[in-house]
MDTraj code that builds the backbone (N, CA, C; nanometers):
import mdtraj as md
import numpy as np

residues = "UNK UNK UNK UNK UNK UNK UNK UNK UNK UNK UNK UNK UNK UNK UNK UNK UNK UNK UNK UNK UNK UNK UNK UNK UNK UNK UNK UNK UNK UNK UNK UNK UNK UNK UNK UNK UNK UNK UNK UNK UNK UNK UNK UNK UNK UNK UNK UNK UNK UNK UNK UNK UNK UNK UNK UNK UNK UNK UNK UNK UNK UNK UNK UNK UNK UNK UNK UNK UNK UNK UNK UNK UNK UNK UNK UNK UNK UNK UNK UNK UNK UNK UNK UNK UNK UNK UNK UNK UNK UNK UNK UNK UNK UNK UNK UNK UNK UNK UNK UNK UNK UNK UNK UNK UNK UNK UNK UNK UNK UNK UNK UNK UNK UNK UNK UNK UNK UNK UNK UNK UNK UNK UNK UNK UNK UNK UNK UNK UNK UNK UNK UNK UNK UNK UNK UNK UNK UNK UNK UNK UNK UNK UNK UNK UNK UNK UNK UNK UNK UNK UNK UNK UNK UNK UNK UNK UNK UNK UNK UNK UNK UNK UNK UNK UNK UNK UNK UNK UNK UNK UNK UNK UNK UNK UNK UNK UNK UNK UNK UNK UNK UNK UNK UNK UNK UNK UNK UNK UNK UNK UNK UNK UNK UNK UNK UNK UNK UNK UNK UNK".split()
xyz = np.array([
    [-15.5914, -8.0259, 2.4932],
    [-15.5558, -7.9655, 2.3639],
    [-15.6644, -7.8672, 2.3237],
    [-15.6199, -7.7547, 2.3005],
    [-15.7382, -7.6393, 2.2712],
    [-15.7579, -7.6277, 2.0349],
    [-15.8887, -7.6398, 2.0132],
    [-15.8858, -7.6325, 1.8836],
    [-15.7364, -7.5197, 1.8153],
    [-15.7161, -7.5619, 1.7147],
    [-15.6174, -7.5255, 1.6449],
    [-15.4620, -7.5780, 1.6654],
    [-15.4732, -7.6605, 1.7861],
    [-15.3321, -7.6500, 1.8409],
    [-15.3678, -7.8370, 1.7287],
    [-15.1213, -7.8140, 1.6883],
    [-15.1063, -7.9308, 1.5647],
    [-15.0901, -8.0308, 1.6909],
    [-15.1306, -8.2136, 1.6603],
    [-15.0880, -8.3183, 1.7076],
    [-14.9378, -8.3084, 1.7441],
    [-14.9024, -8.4074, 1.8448],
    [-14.7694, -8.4024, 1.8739],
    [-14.7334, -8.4716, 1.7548],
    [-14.5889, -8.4728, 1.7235],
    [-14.5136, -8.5801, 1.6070],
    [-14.5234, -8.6666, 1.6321],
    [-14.5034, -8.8108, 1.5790],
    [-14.5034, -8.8964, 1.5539],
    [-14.3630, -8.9805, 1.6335],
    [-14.4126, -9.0431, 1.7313],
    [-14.2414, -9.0660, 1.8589],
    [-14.0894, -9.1344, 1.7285],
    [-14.1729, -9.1805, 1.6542],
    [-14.0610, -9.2590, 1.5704],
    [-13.9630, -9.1351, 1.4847],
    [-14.0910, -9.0180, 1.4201],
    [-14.0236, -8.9032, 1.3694],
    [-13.9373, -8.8179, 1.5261],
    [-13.9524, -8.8054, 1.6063],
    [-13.9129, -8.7453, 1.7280],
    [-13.7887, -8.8499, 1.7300],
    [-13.7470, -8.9438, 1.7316],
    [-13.6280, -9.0748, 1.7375],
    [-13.5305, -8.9698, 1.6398],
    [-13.6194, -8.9925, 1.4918],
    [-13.5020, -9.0095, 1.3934],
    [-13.4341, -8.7944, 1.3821],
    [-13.5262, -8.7227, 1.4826],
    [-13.5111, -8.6293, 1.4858],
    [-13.3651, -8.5725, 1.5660],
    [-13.3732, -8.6808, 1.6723],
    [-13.2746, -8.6093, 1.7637],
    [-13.1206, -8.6667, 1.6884],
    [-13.1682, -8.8245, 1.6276],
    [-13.0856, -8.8484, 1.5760],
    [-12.9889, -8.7908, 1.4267],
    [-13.0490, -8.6402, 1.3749],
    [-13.0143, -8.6027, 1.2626],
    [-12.8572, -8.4805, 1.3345],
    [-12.8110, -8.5076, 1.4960],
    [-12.7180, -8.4084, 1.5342],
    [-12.6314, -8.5125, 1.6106],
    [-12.5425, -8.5837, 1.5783],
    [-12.4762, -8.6607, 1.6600],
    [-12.3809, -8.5612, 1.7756],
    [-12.3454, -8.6701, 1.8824],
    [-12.2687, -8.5424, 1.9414],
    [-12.1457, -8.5704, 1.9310],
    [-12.0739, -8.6418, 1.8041],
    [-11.9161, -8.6537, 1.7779],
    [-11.9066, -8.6116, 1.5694],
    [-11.8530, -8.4963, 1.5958],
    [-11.8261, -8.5151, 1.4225],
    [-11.6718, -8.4497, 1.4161],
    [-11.6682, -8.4896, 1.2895],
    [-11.4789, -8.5111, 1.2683],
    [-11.4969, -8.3044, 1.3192],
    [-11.3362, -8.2415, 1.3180],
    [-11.3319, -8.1128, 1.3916],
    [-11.3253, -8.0414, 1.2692],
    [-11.3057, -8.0862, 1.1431],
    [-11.3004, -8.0115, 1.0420],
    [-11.4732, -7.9248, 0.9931],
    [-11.5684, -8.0170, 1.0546],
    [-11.7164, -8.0060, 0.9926],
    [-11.7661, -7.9224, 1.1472],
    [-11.8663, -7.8378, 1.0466],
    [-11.9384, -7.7232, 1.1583],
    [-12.0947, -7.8117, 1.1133],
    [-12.1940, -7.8289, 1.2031],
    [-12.2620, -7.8552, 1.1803],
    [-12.4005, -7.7296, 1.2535],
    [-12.4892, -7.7252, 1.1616],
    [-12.6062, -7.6437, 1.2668],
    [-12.7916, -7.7030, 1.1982],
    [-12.8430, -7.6277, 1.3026],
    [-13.0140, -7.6609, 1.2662],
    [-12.9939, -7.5555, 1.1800],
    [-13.1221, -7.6184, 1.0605],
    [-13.1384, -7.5063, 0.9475],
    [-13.3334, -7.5447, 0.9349],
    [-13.3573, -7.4519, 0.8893],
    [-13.5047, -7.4737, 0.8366],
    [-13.5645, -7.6193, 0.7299],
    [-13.6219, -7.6543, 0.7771],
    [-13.6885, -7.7727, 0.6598],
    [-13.7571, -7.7345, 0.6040],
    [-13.7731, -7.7723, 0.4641],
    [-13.9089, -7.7526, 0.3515],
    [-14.0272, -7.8407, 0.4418],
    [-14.1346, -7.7639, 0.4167],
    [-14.2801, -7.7859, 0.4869],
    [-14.3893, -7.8234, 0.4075],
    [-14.3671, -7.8696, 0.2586],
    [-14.4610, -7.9000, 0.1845],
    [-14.3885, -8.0619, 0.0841],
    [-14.2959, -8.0947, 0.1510],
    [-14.2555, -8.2428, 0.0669],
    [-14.2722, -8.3564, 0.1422],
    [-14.3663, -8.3583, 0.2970],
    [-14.4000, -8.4117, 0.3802],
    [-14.4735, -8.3628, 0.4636],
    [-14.5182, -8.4726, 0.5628],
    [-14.5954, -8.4136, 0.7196],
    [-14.5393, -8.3751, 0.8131],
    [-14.3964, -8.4117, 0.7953],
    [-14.2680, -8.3846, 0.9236],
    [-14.1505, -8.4032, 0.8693],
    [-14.0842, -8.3593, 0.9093],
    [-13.9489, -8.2934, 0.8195],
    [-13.8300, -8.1844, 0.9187],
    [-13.7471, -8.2338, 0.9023],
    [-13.6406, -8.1906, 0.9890],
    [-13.5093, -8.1638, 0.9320],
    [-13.3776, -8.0429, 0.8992],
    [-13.2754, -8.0454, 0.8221],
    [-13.1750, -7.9790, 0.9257],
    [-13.0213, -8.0318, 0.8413],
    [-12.8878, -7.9620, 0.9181],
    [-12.7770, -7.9595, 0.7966],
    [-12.7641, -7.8469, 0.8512],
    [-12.6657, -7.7316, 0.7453],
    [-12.5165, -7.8062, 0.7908],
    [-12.3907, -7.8004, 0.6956],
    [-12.3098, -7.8390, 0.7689],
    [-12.2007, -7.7702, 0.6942],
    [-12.0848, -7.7206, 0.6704],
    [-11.9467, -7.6628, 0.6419],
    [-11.8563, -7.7459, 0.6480],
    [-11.7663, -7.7393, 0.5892],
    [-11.6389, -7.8228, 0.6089],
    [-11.5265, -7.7184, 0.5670],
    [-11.4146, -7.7259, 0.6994],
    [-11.2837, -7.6231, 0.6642],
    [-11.2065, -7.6805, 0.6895],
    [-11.0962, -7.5979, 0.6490],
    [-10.9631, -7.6500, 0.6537],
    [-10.8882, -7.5073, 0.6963],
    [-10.8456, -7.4831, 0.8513],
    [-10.8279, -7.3806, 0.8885],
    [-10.9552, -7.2484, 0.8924],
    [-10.9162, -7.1516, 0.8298],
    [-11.0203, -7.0672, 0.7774],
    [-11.1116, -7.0615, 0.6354],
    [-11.0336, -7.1484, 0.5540],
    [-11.1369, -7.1682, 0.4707],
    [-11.2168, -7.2724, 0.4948],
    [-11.3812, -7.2097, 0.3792],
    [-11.4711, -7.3451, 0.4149],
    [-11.4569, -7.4006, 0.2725],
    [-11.4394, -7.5493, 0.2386],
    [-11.4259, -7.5765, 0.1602],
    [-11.5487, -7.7001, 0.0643],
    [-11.6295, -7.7168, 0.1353],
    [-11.7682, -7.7609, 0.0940],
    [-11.8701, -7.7216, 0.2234],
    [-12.0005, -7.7034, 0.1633],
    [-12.1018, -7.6746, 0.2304],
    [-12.2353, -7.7913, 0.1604],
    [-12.3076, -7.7922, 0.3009],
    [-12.3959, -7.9332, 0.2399],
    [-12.5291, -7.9173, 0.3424],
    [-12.6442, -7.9962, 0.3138],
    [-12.7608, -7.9847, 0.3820],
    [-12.8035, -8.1337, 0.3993],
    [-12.8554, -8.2048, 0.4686],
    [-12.9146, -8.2787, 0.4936],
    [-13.0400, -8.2669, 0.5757],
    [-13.1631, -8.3467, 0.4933],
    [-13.3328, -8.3592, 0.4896],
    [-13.3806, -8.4646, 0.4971],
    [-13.4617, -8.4626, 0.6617],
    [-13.4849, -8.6023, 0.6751],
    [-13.6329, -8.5579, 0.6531],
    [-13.7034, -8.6425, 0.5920],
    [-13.8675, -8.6053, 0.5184],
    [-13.9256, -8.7665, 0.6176],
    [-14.0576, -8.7349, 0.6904],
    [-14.1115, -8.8444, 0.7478],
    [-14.2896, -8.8383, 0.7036],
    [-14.2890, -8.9303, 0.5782],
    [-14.4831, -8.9387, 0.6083],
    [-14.4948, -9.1179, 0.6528],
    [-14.5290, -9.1456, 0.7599],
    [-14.6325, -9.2472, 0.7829],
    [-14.6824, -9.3290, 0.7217],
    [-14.7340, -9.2677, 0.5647],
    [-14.8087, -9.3514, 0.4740],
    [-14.7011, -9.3774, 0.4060],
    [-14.5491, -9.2712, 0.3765],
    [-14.4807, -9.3347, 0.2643],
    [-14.5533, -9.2575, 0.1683],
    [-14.4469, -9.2613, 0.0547],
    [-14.4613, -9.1677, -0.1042],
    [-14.4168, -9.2366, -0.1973],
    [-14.4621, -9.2318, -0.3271],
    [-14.3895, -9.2793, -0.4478],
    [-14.3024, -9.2908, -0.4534],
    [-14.2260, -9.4007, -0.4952],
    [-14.0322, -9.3770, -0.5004],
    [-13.9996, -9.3967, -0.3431],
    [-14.0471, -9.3735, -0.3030],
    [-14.0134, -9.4202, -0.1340],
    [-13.9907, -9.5610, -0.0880],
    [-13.9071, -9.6187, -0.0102],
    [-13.9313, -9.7503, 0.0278],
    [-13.9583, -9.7441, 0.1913],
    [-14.0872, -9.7017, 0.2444],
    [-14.0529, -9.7042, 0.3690],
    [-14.1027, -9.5331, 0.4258],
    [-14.1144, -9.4945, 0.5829],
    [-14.1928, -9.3612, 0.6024],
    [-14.0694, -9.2451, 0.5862],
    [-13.9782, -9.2930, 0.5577],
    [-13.8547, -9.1818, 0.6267],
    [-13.7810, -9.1845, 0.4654],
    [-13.7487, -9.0553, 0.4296],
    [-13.6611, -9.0324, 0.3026],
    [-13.5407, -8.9465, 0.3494],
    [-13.4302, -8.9324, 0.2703],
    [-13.3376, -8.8565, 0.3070],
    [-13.2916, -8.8037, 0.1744],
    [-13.2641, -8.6661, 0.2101],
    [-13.2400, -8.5789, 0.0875],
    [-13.0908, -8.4786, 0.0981],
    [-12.9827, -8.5465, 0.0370],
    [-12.8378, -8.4718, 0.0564],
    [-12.8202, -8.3967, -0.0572],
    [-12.7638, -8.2766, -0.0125],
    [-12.6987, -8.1361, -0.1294],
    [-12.5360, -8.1525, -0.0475],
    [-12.4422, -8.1593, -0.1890],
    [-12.3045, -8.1307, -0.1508],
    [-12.2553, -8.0163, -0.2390],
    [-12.1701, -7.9587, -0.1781],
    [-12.1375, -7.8177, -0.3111],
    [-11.9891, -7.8388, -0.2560],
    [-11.8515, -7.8210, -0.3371],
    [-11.7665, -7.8046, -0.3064],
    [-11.6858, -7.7688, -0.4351],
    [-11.5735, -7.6669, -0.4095],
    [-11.4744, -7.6266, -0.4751],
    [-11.3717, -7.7126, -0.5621],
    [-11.3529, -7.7248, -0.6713],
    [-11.2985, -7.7849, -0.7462],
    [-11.2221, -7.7606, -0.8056],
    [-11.0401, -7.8201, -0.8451],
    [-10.9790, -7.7525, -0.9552],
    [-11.0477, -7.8053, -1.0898],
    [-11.0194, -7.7053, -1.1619],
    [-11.0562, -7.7288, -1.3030],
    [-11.0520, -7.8677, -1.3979],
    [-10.9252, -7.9144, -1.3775],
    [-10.8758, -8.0561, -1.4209],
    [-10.9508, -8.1701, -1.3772],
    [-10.9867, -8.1350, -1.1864],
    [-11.0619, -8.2683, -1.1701],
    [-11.2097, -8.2484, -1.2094],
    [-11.2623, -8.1349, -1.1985],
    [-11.4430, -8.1368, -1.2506],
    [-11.4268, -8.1597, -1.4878],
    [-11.3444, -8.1661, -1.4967],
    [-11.3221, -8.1929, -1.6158],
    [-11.3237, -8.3543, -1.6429],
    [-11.2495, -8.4252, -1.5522],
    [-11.2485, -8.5533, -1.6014],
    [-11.3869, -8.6256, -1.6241],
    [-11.4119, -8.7297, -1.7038],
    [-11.5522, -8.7868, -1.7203],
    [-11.5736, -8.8810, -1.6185],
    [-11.4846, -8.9273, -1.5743],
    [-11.5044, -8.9955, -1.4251],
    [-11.5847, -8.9623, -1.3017],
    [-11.5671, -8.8330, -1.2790],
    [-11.5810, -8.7703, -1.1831],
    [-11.6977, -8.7787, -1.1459],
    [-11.8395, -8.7825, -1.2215],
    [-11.9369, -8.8331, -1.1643],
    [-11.9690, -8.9468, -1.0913],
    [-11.9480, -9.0404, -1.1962],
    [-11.9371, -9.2041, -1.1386],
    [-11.8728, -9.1924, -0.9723],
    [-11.7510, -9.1113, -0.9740],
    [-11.6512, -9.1311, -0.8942],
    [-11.7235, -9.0617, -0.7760],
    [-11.7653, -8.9453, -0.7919],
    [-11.8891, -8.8679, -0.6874],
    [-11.9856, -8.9346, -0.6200],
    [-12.0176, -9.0095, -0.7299],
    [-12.1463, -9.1035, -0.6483],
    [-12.1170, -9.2241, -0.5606],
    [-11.9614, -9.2942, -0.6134],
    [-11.9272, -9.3867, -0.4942],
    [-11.9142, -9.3715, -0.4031],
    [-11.8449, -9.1745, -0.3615],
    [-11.8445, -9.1619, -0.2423],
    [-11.9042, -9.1439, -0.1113],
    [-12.0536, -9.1210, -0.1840],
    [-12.1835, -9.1396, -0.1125],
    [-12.2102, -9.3126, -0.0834],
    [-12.2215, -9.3819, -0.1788],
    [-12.2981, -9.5115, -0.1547],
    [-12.1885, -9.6183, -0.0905],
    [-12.0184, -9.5701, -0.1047],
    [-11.9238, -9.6455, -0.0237],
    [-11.9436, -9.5799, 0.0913],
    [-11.9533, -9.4368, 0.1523],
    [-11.9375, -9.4044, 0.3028],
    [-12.1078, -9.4630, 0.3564],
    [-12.1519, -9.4660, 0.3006],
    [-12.2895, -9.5391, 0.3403],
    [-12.3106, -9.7104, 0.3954],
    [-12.1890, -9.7533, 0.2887],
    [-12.1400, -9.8863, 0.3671],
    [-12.0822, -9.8668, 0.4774],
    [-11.9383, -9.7743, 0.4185],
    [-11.8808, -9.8545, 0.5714],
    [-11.9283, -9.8017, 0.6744],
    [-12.0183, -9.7044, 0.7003],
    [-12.0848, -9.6946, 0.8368],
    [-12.1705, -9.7458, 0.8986],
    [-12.2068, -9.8786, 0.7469],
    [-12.3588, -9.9465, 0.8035],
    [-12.5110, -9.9191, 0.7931],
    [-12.4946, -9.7975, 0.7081],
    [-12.6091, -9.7213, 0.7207],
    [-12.7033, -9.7937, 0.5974],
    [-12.8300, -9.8979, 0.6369],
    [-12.9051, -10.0023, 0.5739],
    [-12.9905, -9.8520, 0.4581],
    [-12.9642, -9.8241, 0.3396],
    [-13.0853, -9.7605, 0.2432],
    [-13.1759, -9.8317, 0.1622],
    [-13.2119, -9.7563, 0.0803],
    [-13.3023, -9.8395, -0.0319],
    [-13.3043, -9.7301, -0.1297],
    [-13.3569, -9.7574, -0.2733],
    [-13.4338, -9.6767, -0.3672],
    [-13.3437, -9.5055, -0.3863],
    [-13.1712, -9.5589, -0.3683],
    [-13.0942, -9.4302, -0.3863],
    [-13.0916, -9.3555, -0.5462],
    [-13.0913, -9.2105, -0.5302],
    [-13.0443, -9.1472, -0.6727],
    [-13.0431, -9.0048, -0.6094],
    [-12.9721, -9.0150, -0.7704],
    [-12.9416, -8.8497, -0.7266],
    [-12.8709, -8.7626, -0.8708],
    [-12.8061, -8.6961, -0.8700],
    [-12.7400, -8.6675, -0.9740],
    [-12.6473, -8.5745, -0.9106],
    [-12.5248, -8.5868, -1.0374],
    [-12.4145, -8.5013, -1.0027],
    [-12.3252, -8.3595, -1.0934],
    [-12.3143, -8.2502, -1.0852],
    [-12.3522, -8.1724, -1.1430],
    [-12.2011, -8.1029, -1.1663],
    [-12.1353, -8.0771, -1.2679],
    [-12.0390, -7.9615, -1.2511],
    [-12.0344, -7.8097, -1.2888],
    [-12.0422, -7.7135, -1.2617],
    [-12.0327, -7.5712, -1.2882],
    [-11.9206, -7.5260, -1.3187],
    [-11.9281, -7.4466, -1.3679],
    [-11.7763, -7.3671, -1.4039],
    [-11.8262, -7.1933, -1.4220],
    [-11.7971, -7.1008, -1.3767],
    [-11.8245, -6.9714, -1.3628],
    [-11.7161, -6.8535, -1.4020],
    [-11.7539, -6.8427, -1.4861],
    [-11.6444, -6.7322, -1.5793],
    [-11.7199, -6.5833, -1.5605],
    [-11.5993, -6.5052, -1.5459],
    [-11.6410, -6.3694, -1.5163],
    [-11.6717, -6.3006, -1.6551],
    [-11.7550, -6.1881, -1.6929],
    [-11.7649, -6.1066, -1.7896],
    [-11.7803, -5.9443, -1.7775],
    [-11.7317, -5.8679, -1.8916],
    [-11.7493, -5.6997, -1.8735],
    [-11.6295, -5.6581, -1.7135],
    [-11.7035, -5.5710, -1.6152],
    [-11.6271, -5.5730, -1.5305],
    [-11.5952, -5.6734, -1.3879],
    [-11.6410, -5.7992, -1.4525],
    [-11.6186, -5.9036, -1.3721],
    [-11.4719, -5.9784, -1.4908],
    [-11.4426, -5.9624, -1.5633],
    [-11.3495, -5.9862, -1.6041],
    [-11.2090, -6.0582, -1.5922],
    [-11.1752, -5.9975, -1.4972],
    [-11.0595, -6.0452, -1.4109],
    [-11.1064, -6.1002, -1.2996],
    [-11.2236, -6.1885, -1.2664],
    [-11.2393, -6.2405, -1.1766],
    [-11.1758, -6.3926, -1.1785],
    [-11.1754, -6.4533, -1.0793],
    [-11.1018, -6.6040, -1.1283],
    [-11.1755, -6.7097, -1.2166],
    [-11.1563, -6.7567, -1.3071],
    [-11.2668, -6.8699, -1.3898],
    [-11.3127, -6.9860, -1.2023],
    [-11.4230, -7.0088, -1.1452],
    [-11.4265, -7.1206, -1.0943],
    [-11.4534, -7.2047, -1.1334],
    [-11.4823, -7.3066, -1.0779],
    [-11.5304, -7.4867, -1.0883],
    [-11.5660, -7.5349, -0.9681],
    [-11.7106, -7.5928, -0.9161],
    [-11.7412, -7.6415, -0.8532],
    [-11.8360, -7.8025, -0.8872],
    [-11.7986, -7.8884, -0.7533],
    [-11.8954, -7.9867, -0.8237],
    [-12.0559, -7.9747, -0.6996],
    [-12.1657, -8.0801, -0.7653],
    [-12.2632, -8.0752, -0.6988],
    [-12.3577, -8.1262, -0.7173],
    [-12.3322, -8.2297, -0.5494],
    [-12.3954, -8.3775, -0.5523],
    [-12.5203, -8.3518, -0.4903],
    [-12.6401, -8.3935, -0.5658],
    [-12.7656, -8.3903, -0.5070],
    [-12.8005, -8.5265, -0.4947],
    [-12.8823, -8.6196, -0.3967],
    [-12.9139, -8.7220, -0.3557],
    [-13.0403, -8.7850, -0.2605],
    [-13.0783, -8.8621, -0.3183],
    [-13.1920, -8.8953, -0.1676],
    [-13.2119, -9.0660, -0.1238],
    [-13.1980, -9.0689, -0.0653],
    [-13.2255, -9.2705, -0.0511],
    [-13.3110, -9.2810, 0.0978],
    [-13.3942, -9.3884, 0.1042],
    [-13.4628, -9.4082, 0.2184],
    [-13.3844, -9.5137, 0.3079],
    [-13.3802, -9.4438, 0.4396],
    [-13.3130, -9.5094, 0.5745],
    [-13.3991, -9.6479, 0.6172],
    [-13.3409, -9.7293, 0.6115],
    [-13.4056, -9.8364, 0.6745],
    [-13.3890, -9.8714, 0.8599],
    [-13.4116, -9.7644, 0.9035],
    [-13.4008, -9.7897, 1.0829],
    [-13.4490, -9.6316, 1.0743],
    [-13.4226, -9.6043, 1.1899],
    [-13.5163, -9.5097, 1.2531],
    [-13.3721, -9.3585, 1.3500],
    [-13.2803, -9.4485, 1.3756],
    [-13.1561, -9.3447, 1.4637],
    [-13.0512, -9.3364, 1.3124],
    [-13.0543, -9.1953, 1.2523],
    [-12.9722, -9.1549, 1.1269],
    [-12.8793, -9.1220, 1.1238],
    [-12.8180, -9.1613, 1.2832],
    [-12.6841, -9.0851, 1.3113],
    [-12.5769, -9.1353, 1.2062],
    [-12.5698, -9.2628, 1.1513],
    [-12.4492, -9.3336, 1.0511],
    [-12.5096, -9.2901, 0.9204],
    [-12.5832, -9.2431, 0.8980],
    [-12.6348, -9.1596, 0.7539],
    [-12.5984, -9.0361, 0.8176],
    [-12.6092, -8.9768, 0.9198],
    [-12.5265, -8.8434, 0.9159],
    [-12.3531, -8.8311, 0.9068],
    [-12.3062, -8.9454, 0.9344],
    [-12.2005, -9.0081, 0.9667],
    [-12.1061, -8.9709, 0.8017],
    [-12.2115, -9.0460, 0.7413],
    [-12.2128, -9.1013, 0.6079],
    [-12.2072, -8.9870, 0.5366],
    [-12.2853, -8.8907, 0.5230],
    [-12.2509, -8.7818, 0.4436],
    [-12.1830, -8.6725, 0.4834],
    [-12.1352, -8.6577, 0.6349],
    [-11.9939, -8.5779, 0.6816],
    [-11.8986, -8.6006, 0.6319],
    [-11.8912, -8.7175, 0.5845],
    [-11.7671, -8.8300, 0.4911],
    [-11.7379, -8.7854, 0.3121],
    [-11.9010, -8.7559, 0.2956],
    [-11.9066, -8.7340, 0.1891],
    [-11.8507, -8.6160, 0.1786],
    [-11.9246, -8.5157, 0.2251],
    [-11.8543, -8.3711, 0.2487],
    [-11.7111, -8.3622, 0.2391],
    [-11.6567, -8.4099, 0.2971],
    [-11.5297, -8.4203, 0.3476],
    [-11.4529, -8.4925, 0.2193],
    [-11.4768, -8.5827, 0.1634],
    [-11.4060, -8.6206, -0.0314],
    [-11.4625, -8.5348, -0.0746],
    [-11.5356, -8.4605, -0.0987],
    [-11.5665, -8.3581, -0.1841],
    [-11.4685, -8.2610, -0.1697],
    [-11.4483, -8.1913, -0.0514],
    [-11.3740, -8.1420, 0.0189],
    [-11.1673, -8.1471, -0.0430],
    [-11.1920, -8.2669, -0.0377],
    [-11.0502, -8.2983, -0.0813],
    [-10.9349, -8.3847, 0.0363],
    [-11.0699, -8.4310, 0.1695],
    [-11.0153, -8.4616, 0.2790],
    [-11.0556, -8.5994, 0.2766],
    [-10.9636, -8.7322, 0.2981],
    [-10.9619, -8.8171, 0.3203],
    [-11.0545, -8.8569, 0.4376],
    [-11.1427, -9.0232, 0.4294],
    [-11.2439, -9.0181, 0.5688],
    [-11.1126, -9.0616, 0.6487],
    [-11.1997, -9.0856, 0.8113],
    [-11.1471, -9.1335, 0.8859],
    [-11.1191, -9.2900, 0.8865],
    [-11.0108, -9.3334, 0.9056],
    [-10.9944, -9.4666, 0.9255],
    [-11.0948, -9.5039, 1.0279],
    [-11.1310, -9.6555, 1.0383],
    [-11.2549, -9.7222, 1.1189],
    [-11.1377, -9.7063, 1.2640],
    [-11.0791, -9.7373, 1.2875],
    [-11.0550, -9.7226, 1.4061],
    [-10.9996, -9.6283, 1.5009],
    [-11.0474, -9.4975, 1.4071],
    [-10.9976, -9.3773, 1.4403],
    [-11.0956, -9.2730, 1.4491],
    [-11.0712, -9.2481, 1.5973],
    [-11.2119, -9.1558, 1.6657],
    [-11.2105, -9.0288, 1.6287],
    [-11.2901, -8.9546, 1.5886],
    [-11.3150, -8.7926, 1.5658],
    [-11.2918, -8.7021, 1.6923],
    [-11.1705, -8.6172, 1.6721],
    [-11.1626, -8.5328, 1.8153],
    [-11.3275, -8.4376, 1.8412],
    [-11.3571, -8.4031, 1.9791],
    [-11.4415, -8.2954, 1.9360],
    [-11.4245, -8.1574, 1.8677],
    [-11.5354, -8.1761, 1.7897],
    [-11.5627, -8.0397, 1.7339],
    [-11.5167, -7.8639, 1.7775],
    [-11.4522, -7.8399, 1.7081],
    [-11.3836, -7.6752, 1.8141],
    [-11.4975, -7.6393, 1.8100],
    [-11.4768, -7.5006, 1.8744],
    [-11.5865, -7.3540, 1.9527],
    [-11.6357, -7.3463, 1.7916],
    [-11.7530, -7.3144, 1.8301],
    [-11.8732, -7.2514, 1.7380],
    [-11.8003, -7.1402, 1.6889],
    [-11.8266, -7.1401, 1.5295],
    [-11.7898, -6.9946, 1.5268],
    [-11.8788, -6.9061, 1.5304],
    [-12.0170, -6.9091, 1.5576],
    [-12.0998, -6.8496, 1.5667],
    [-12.1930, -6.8736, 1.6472],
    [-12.2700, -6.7950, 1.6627],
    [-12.4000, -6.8293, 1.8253],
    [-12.4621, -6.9662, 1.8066],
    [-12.4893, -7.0373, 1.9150],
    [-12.5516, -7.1696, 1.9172],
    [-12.6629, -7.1616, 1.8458],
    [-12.6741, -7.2324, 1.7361],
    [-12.7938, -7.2489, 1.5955],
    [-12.9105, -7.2853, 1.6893],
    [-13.0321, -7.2097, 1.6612],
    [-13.1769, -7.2619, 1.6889],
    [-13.2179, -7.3822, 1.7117],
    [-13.3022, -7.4072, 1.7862],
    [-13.3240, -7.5305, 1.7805],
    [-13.4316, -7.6273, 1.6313],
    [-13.3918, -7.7299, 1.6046],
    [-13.4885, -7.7478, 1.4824],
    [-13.6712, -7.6964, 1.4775],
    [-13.6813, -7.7071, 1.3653],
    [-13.7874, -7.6017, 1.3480],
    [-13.8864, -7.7714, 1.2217],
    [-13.9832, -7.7620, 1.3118],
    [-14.0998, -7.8725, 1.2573],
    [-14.1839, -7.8362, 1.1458],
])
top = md.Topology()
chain = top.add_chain()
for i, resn in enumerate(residues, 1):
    res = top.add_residue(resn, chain, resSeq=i)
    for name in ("N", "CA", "C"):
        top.add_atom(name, md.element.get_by_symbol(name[0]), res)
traj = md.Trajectory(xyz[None], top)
C-alpha cells in the first residue's frame, strides 16, 4: 500500500454491498447504481430505481445503505438504511387523511412479508400538490405523495429490504405486490446504457 492510498472496506460492508442489486426484480422496476452521500458515514452505497407501466414511469425511488462500524445515534447496529419514494397521485387519494398512516404500512408490511429483521424505523410522509401560475396557467394542477424513511437492517445480505421497498414502490405506484408464491419474470432490456458500477 503506497501512502495516500484509502483501506480496503470493511468485508461485511463489501457483503451488504453486492447485496443492495438482486439479480431478480419484478419487470415493471428499472433498477441502477447511483452515487451515495459521502459525509453521513464511512461507507455508503445507493440504487436509483423507476417503476413503469408500459412507457410511463410512475414512481421513482432511491435506496441508501450507510455502514459505520462504531454505529450512530438513533442507530441500532453498523448498517442504516435510508428510502425516498415519490409517486404520482390522483388528487382524491393524496387528499384523504388516511393516506399517511396507510403509506407507512406499506413499507413496514412489505418489510414483513419478506422477512426483512429492522429496528429503530421512521420516516415521514409527505403530500404535494403543484398548481400552475401566470403562463404556467393551464398547466395540469398535480399531486404527488412522498415517503421518506430509514430503519436499521439486522443481517448483513439486504436483498429482502431491497425486495421490500421494490414493493413499496410499486403501491405507491398503484401496482399490487406479488403474491408469495409468485416469481418475478426477468427484468426487460435496459433502457439505457449499463449504469456504472457503485461508487464508494
Amino acid at each position: 500500500m503506497t501512502i495516500g492510498d484509502a483501506p480496503p472496506a470493511p468485508a461485511a460492508f463489501r457483503r451488504a454491498l453486492a447485496s443492495l442489486r438482486p439479480a431478480d426484480v419484478r419487470p415493471e422496476i428499472e433498477l441502477e447504481d447511483i452515487p451515495a452521500p459521502q459525509r453521513l458515514a464511512p461507507y455508503s452505497g445507493a440504487v436509483g430505481a423507476s417503476v413503469y407501466r408500459g412507457d410511463d414511469e410512475l414512481a421513482v425511488g432511491r435506496l441508501i445503505m450507510l455502514f459505520d462500524p462504531d454505529g450512530q445515534r438513533g442507530w441500532d447496529g453498523p448498517f442504516r438504511l435510508v428510502a425516498y419514494v415519490r409517486a404520482d397521485m390522483e388528487p382524491e387519494i393524496t387528499s384523504d387523511p388516511m393516506l399517511g398512516p396507510v403509506a407507512w404500512s406499506w413499507l413496514t408490511e412489505a418489510l414483513d412479508s419478506h422477512g426483512a429483521g429492522y429496528a429503530a424505523a421512521g420516516g415521514t410522509v409527505t403530500r404535494a400538490v403543484s398548481e400552475g401560475f401566470g403562463n404556467k396557467a393551464d398547466d395540469p394542477i398535480t399531486t404527488e405523495l412522498e415517503l421518506r424513511a430509514s430503519w436499521s437492517p439486522l443481517e448483513e445480505d439486504l436483498s429482502a429490504h431491497v425486495a421490500a421497498w421494490c414493493d413499496l414502490m410499486c403501491l405507491a405506484a398503484g401496482i399490487p405486490p406479488l403474491p408469495p408464491d409468485v416469481a418475478a419474470l426477468p427484468p426487460r432490456s435496459a433502457r439505457r446504457e449499463d449504469p456504472e458500477p457503485f461508487r464508494t
